[in-house]
FITORPA-377641 format. One record per atom (N, C-alpha, C): residue in one letter; x, y, z. Coordinates in steps of 0.05 Angstrom, whole numbers, plus 5000, padded with zeros to 4 digits. Example, Ala and Ser with C-alpha at 12.3 -4.5 7.8 and 13.67 -1.06 7.14 Angstrom:
BEGIN
a526448865156
a524649105156
a526449345156
s525749555142
s527349795143
s525850015157
***
This chain:
BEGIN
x501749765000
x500050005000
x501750255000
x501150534983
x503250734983
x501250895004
x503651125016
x502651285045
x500251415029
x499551485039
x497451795030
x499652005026
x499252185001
x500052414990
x499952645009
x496552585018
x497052755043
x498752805073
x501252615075
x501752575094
x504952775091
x505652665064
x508752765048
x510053005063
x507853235061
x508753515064
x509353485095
x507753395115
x509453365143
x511253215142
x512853115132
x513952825136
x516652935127
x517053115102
x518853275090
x519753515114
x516953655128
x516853815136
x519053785161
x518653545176
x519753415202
x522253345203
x523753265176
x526053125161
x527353425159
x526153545145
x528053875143
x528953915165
x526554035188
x526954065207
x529453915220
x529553655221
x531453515244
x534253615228
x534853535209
x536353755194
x538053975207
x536354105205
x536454395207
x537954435226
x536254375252
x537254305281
x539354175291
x539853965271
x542753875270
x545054005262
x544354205243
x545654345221
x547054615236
x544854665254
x545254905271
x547454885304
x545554645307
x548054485335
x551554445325
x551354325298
x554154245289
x555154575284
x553954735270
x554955055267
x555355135300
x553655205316
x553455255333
x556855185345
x557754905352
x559854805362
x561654885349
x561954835322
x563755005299
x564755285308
x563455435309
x563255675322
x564055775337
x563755615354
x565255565385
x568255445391
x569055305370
x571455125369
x573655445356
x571955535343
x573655785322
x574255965335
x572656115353
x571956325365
x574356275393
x574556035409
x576455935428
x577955955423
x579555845390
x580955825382
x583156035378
x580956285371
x580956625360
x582556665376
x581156705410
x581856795428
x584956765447
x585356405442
x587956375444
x590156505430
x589356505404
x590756665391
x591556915390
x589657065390
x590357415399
x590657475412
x589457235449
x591257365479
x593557435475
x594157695485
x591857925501
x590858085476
x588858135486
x587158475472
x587458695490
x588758695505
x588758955528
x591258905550
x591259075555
x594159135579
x593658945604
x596658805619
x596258565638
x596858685664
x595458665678
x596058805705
x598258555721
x601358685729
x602458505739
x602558625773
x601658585789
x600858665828
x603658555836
x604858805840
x607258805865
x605558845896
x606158665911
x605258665942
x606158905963
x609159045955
x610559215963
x610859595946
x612659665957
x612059985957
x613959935926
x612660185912
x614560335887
x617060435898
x619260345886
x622260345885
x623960145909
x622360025926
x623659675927
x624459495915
x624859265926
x627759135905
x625358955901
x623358965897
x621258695879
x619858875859
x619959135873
x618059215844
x620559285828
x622659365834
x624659395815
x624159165795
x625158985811
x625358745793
x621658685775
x619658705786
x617058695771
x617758985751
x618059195752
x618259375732
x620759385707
x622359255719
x624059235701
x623058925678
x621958715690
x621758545670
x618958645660
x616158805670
x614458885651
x615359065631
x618359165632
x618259265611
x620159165588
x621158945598
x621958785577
x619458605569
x616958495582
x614758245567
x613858505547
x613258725559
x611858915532
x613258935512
x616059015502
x617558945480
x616658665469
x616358465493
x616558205467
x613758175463
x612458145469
x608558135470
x607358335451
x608158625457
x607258815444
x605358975452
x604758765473
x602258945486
x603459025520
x601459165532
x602659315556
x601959115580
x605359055598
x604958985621
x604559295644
x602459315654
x603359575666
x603359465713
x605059595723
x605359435746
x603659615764
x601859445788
x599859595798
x601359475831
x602459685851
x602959665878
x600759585890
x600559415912
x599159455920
x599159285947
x600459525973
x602559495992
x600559436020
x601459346042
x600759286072
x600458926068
x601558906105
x600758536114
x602058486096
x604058466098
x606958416089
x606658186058
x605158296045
x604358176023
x600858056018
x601858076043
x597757866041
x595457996022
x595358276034
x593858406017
x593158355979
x595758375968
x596158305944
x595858085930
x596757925959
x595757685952
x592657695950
x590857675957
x588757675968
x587057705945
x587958025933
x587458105913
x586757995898
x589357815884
x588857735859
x589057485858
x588657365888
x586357085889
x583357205877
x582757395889
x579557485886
x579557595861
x581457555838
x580357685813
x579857595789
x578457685762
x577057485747
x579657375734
x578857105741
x580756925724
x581156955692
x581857105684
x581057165662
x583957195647
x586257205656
x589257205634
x589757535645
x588657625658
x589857985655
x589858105681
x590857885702
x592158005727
x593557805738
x595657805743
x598657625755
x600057745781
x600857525798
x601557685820
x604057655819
x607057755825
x610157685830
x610757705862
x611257595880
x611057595905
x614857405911
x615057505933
x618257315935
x616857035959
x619157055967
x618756856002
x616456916012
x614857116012
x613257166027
x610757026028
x610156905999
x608756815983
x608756436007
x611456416014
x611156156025
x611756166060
x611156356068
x612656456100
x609256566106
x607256636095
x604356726097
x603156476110
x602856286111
x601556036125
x602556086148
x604856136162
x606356086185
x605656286209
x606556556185
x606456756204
x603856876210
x601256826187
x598856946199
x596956706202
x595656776232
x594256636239
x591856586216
x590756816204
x587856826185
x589157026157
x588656816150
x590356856122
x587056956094
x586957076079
x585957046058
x585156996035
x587056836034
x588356756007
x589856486013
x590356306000
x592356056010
x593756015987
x596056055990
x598056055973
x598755785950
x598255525971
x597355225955
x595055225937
x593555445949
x590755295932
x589955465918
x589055715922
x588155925909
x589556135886
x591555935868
x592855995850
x594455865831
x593855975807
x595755785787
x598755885777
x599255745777
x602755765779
x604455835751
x605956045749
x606456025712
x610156085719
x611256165736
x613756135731
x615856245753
x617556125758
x620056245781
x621256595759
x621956695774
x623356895746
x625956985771
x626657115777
x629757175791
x629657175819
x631957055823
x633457025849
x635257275855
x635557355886
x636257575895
x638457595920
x640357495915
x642357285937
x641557535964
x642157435989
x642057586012
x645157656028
x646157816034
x649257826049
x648257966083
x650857896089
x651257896111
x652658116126
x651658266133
x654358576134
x651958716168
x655058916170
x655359066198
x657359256198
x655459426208
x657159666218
x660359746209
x660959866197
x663359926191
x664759866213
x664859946245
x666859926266
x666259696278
x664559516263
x663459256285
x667059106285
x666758966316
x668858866317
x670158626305
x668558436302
x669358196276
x670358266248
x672358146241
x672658246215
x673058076197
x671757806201
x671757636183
x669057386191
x666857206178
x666257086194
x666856906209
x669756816215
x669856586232
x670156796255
x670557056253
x671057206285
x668857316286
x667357326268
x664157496286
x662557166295
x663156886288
x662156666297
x662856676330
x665656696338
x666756736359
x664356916382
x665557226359
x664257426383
x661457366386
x659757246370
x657057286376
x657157106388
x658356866396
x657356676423
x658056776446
x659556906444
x661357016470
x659757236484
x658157436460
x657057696458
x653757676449
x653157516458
x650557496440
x648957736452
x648857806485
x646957886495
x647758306480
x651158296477
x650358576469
x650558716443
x649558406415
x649058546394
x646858516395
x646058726372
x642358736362
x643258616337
x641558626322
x640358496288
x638458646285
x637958886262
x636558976247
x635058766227
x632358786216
x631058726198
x629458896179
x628058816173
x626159076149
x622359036166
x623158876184
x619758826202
x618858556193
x617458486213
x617358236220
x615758076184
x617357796187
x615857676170
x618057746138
x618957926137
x620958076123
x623157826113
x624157826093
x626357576090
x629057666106
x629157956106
x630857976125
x630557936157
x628457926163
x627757726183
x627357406190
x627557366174
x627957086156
x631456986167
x632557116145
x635257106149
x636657146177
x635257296191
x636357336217
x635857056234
x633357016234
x632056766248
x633956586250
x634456466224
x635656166210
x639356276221
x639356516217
x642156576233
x642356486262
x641056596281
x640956606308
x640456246312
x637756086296
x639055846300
x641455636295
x642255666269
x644755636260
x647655656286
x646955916297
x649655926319
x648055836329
x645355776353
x645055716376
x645655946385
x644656256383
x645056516402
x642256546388
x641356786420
x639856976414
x640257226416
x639257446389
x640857616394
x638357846399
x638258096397
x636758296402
x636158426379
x634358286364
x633258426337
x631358636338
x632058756317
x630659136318
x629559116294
x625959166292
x625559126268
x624859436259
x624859426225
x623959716221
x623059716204
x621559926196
x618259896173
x620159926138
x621559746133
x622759706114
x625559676109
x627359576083
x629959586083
x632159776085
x629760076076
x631460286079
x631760426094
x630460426112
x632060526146
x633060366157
x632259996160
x634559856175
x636959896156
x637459886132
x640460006131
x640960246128
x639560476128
x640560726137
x641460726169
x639460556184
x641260566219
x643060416211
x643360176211
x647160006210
x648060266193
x648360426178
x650260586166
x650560766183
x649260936200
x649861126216
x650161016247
x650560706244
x651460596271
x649060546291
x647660566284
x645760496312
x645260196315
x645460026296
x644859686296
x648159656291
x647459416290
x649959176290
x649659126265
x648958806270
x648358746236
x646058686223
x646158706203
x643658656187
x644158396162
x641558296149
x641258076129
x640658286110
x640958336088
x639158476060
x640158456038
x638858426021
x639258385993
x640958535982
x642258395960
x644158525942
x643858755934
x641858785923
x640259055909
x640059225921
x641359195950
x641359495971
x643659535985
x645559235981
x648959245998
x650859355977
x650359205948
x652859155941
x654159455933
x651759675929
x653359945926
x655460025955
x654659855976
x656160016007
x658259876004
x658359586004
x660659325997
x662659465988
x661559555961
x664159615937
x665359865947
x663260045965
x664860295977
x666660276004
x665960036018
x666960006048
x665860216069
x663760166063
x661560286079
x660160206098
x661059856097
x659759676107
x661559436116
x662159356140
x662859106139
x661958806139
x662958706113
x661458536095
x662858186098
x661057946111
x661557706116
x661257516103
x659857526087
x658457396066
x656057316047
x655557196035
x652757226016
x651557036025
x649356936023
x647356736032
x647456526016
x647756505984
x647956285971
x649756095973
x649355855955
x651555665952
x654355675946
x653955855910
x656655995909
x656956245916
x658556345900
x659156535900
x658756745876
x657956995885
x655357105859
x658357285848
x656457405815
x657857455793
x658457785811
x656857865816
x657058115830
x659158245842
x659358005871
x661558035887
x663657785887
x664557805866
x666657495859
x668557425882
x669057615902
x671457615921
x670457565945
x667257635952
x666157565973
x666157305978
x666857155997
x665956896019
x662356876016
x661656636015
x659156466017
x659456426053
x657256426060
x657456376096
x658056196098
x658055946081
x658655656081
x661155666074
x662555796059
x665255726069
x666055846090
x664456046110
x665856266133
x664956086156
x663455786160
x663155686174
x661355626182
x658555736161
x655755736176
x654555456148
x654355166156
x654854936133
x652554966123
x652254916094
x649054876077
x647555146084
x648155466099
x647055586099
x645855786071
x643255796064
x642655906051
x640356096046
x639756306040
x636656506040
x637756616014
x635756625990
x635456755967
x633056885971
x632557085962
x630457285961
x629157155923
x627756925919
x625956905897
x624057005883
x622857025864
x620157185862
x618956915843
x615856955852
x614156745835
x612256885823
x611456855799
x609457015782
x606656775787
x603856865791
x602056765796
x599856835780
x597656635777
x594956805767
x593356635787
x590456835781
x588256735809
x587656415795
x585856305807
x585956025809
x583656015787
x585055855760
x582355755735
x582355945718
x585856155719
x586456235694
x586756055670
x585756075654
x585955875621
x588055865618
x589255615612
x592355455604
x593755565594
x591555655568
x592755755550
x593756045552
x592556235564
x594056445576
x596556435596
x596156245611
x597656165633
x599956095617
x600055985593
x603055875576
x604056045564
x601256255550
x603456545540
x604256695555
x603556745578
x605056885592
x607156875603
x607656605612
x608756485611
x611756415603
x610756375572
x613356425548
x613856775546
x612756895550
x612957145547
x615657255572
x613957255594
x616157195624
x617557105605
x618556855601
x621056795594
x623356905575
x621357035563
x622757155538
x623557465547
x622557495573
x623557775574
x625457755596
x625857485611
x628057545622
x631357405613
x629557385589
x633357375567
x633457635550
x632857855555
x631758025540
x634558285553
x636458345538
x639258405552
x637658685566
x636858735560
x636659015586
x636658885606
x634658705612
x633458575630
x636158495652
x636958315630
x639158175645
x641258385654
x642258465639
x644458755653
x643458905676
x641259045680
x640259125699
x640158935723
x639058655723
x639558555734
x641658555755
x644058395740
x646958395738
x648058615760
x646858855748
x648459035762
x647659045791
x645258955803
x643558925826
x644858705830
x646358495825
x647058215835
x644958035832
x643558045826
x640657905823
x641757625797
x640157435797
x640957235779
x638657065768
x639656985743
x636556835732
x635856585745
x633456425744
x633556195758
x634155985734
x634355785754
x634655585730
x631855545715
x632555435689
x630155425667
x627855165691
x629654995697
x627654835708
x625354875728
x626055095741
x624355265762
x622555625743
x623455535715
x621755705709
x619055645686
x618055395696
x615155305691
x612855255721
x611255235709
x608155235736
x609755035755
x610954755745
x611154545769
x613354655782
x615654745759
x617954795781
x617054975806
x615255185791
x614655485811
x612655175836
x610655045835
x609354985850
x611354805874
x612854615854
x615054435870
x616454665895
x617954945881
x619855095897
x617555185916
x615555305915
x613655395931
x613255155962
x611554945949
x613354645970
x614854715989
x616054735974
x619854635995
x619654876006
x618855166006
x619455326024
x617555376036
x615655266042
x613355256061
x614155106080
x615854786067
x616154596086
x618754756102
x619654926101
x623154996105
x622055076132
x620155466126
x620855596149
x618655566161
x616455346154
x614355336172
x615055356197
x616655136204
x618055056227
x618955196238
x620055346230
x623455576245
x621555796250
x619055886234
x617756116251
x615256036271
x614955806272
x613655646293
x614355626316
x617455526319
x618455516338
x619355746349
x619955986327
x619456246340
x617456366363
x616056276348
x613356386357
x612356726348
x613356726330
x611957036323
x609556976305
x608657186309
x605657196284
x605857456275
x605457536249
x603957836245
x601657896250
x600557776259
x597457866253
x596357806292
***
């Protein structure tokens, strides 16, 4: 038996239709596959906000301002750097945990980034979890220096005097939680002394007092000694790293002055909030990378003593792995302190 004639025109009608709908779902996805696609491709369309935790003309935004302006040469588009200072980083942190995951805000943070669990009781942000990881970018060796008239003049004789003397030196820092507070800590356990630390609301008055004599000694970064070093402005014991930096080629490592396996680098880790896209997360990524082989970069560097990291610590796992290990380091040592910021 053939259908009825009258039936055809729905029957065609229903068949188009499914069609259509199919036609539109497969475009639809099409569409979607292109458009993703687009977008990987032309990140960024607009300027990347990179959040320093600390003040304009410190030795992290140095270092964050100097490589945003090497990623903008290679990218083309604008890294521009946004401060954004108090709670000895937390704040910044906090920030840009809480911001749209979206490829166009990154945080650069040093130690502080892994010393925040320890030292504050109520944290905002969690450094493990509430962030994705895109790269280590420079190391910032730490030295060891005092007072022009301090009486040691080498470290195996300030090892001496400070056991002998512990009760009448101080130790300057930059305030609590500070890596130069850091460095002092892991010092005082290292000898087995306690000494009389003086903290102060940043690097540049704890070494403006050791220069005009009122402290003893101080921990601080290259990027603020090695101009006094090279003048003898300062008497200088050693650097905090393994070797010995390009900077100060003639300086002693504390590990060879007696203090074994001692080490504090001042690091920085570049971050985005947590469920930035991969694929942003990789250009930026390569971009970071590309701007810190980028010779301004590096010379400037250089002249601060500052040094590149190894390539292997400059992907997400290495940055997540190093992050690790220095959580596991000073958890402990500011525990047993017992200080808190907060």
């Amino acid at each position: 038996m053939k259908p009825s004639t009258r039936f055809l025109p729905l029957i065609f009608t229903s068949t188009v239709k499914r069609l259509t709908e199919g036609s539109l779902v497969a475009l639809t996805v099409t569409l979607g596959l292109l458009t993703g696609s687009a977008s990987a491709q032309t990140y960024p369309t607009k300027p990347i906000t990179l959040v320093v935790p600390f003040a304009a003309g410190g030795p992290t935004d140095i270092v964050a301002r100097t490589l945003a302006a090497s990623m903008t040469k290679v990218m083309g588009q604008t890294v521009v750097v946004e401060n954004k200072t108090g709670a000895g980083g937390t704040i910044a942190s906090a920030y840009v945990a809480k911001a749209p995951a979206d490829g166009y805000t990154f945080l650069i943070h040093h130690n502080g980034m892994a010393t925040a669990p320890a030292l504050y009781r109520k944290l905002n942000s969690n450094p493990l979890t509430d962030f994705e990881y895109v790269s280590q970018a420079v190391d910032v060796p730490m030295t060891l220096i005092a007072r022009k008239d301090f009486p040691a003049s080498n470290m195996s004789e300030l090892i001496t005097y400070l056991k002998a003397n512990s009760s009448k030196v101080n130790l300057a820092n930059a305030g609590l939680g500070a890596v130069s507070h850091l460095c002092g800590m892991l010092l005082q356990q290292a000898l087995g002394v306690d000494l009389t630390t003086v903290p102060f609301q940043g690097t540049g008055p704890a070494l403006n007092a050791l220069l005009g004599g009122q402290v003893d000694l101080l921990c601080d970064q290259t990027t603020n000694t090695v101009p006094h070093i090279k003048a003898g402005t300062v008497k200088m014991y050693g650097v905090t790293t393994k070797q010995r930096i390009k900077a100060l080629p003639d300086q002693p490592t504390l590990s060879e002055g007696g203090l074994k396996d001692f080490e504090v680098v001042v690091w920085h880790g570049v971050y985005a909030p947590k469920g930035t896209p991969a694929a942003a997360i990789e250009k930026f990524g390569s971009v970071l990378r590309a701007g810190m082989k980028d010779p301004n970069f590096v010379s400037r560097m250089a002249d601060l003593g500052a040094e590149m990291t190894p390539d292997a610590k400059q992907t997400p796992e290495g940055l997540r792995t190093w992050l690790n290990s220095e959580v596991n380091k000073w958890g402990p040592i500011i525990r047993k302190a017992g200080v808190y910021a907060d």
